[in-house]
C-alpha positions in Angstrom: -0.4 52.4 44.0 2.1 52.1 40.7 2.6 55.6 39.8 3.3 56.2 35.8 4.5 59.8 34.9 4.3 61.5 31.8 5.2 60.1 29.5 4.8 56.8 26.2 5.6 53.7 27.4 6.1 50.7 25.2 5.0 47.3 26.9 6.4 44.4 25.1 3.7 42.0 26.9 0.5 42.3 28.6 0.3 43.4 32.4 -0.7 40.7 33.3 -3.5 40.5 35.9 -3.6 43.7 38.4 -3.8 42.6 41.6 -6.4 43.2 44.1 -7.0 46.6 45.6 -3.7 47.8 43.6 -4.7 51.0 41.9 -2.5 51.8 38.5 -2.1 56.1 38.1 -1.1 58.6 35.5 -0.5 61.7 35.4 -3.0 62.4 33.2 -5.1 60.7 30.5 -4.0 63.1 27.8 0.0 62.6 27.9 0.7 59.4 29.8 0.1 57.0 27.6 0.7 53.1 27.6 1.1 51.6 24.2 0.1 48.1 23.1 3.9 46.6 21.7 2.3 42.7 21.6 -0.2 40.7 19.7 -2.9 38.6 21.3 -4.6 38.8 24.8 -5.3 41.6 26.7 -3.2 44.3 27.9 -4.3 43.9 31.2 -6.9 41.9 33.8 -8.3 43.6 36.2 -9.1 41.9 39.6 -10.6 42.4 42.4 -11.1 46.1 43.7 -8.3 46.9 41.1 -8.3 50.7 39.7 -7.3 52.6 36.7 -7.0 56.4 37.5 -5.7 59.1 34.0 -4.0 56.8 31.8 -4.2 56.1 28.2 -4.4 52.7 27.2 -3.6 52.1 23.2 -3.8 48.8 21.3 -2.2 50.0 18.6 -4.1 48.8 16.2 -2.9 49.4 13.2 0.4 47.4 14.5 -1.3 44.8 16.6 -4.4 42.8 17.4 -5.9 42.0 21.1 -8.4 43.5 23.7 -6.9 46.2 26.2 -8.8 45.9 29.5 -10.8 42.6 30.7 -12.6 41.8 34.4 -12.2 38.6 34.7 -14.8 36.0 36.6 -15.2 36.5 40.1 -13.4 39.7 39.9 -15.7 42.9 40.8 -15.6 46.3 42.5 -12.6 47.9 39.8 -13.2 51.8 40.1 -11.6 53.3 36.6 -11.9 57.2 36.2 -10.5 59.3 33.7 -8.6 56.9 31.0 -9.0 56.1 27.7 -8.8 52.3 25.8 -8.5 52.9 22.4 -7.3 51.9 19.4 -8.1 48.2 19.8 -8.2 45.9 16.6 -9.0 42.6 16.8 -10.2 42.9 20.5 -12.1 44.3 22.6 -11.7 47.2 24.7 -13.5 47.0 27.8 -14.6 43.4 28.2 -16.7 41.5 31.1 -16.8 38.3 30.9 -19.9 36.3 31.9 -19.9 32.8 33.3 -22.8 30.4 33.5 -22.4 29.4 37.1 -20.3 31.9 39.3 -20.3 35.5 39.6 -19.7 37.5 36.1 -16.5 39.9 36.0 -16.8 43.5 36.8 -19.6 43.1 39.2 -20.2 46.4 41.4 -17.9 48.3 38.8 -17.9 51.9 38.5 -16.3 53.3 35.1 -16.2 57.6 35.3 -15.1 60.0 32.3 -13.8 56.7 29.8 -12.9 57.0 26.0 -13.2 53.5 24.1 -13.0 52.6 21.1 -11.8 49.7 18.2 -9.8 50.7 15.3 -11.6 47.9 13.8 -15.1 49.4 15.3 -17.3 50.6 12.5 -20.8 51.0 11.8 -22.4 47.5 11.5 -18.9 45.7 12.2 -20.7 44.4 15.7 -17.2 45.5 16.9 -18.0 47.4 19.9 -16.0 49.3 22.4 -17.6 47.6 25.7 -18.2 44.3 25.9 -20.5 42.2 28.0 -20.2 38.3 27.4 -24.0 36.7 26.8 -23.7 33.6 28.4 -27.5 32.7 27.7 -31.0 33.5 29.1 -31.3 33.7 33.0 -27.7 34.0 33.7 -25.6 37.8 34.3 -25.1 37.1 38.1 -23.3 40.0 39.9 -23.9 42.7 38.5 -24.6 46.2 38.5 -21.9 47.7 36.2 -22.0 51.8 36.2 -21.0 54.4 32.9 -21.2 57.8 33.6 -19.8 59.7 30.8 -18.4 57.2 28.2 -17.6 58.8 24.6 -16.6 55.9 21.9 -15.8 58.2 19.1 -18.8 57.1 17.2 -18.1 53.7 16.6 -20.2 50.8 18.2 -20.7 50.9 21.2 -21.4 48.4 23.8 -22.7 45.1 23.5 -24.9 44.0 26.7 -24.6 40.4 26.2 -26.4 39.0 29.1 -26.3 41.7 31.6 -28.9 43.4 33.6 -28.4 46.7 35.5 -26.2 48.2 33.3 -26.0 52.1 33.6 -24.6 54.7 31.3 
């Protein structure tokens, strides 16, 4: 466990990939905030059994471009409860990607009490807030992937790509 206290912090780079059963905690969701300082990429990849527990994630999007959180392929089973991913432009916030072959990213996932949303994200912009990669017909091995509670601040939503049993 990486422990963040209250408080804005400025990354000048992404995270990086989060390793395996390593669980990243705030304080709180409402005042400990990490803020996107970077252009391109993601601001973090989670893997394997990673977690996310009361942060606020911010692209910054009116500064910079890029996705905030991504589950990369072969990588399932991230718990994330209570955080936020918002203010992406130019990215996604909350992206799965979806192979044709192997297992699809964020497989088994369970996402409680989430804000996300794009700066970039408005009505008819296809810009959504959670991201499923569609990969083509027959493929979206791995899942389920489980919502409960996710407010996007009335911008588009999600995109289910190629998934099956996907529950908000």
């Amino acid at each position: 466990t990486i422990y963040f206290p209250v408080g804005s912090y400025l990354i000048g780079s992404s995270l990086g990939d989060i390793p395996e059963d390593t669980r990243l905690q705030g304080a709180n969701k409402a005042s400990c905030k990490i803020l996107r300082g970077f252009s391109g990429g993601y601001m973090a990849n989670l893997l394997d059994g990673a977690s996310l527990d009361n942060l606020w994630l911010d692209g910054n999007g009116g500064a910079y471009t890029g996705g905030i959180l991504n589950m990369p392929v072969n990588n399932g089973n991230q718990n994330v409860t209570n955080c936020k991913a918002i203010n992406a432009a130019g990215g996604t916030p909350i992206h799965f990607e979806v192979p044709t072959t192997t297992t699809a990213g964020g497989s088994r996932s369970n996402w409680i009490n989430i804000e996300a949303w794009r700066s970039d994200g408005a009505q008819g912009s296809d810009n959504y807030a959670v991201v499923v990669d569609d990969a083509g017909a027959g493929v979206g091995q791995g899942f389920p992937i489980s919502f409960v509670h996710l407010e996007t601040g009335g911008y588009c939503s999600i995109d289910f790509g190629s998934c099956g049993d996907f529950y908000v």
